[in-house]
C-alpha positions, 0 to 999 in steps of 0.5 A: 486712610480715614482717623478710624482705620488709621487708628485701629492700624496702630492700635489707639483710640480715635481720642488719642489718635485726634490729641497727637494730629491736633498737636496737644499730646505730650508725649508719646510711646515709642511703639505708638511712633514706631507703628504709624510709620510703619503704617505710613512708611514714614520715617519718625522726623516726617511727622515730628517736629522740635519746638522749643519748650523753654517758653513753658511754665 
C-alpha cells in the first residue's frame, strides 16, 4: 500500500501521514491510532514506541 492510499484510508493528509513515518509528530489523535490499525490490522504497540523524554528541553 502506497503513503497516498494509506493516507486517504485513514483520512489524513499525505503531510501528516509523512510527519508521523518520519517520527517527527508529536502527538497523535486516538482516532488517527485507532484508524491505521485498523487498516494494517495491527495493534497500537506494533507501531508505537517509548522513548524517554527527560533528555527534552
Amino acid at each position: 500500500m502506497s503513503l497516498t492510499e494509506l493516507a486517504q484510508s485513514i483520512d489524513i493528509t499525505l503531510a501528516n501521514l509523512s510527519i508521523l513515518k518520519t517520527g517527527k509528530a508529536r502527538a497523535i489523535r486516538f482516532s488517527t491510532l485507532s484508524n491505521l490499525c485498523k487498516v494494517l490490522k495491527c495493534q497500537p504497540a506494533d507501531i508505537l514506541e517509548w522513548v524517554d523524554g527527560d533528555d527534552e528541553t
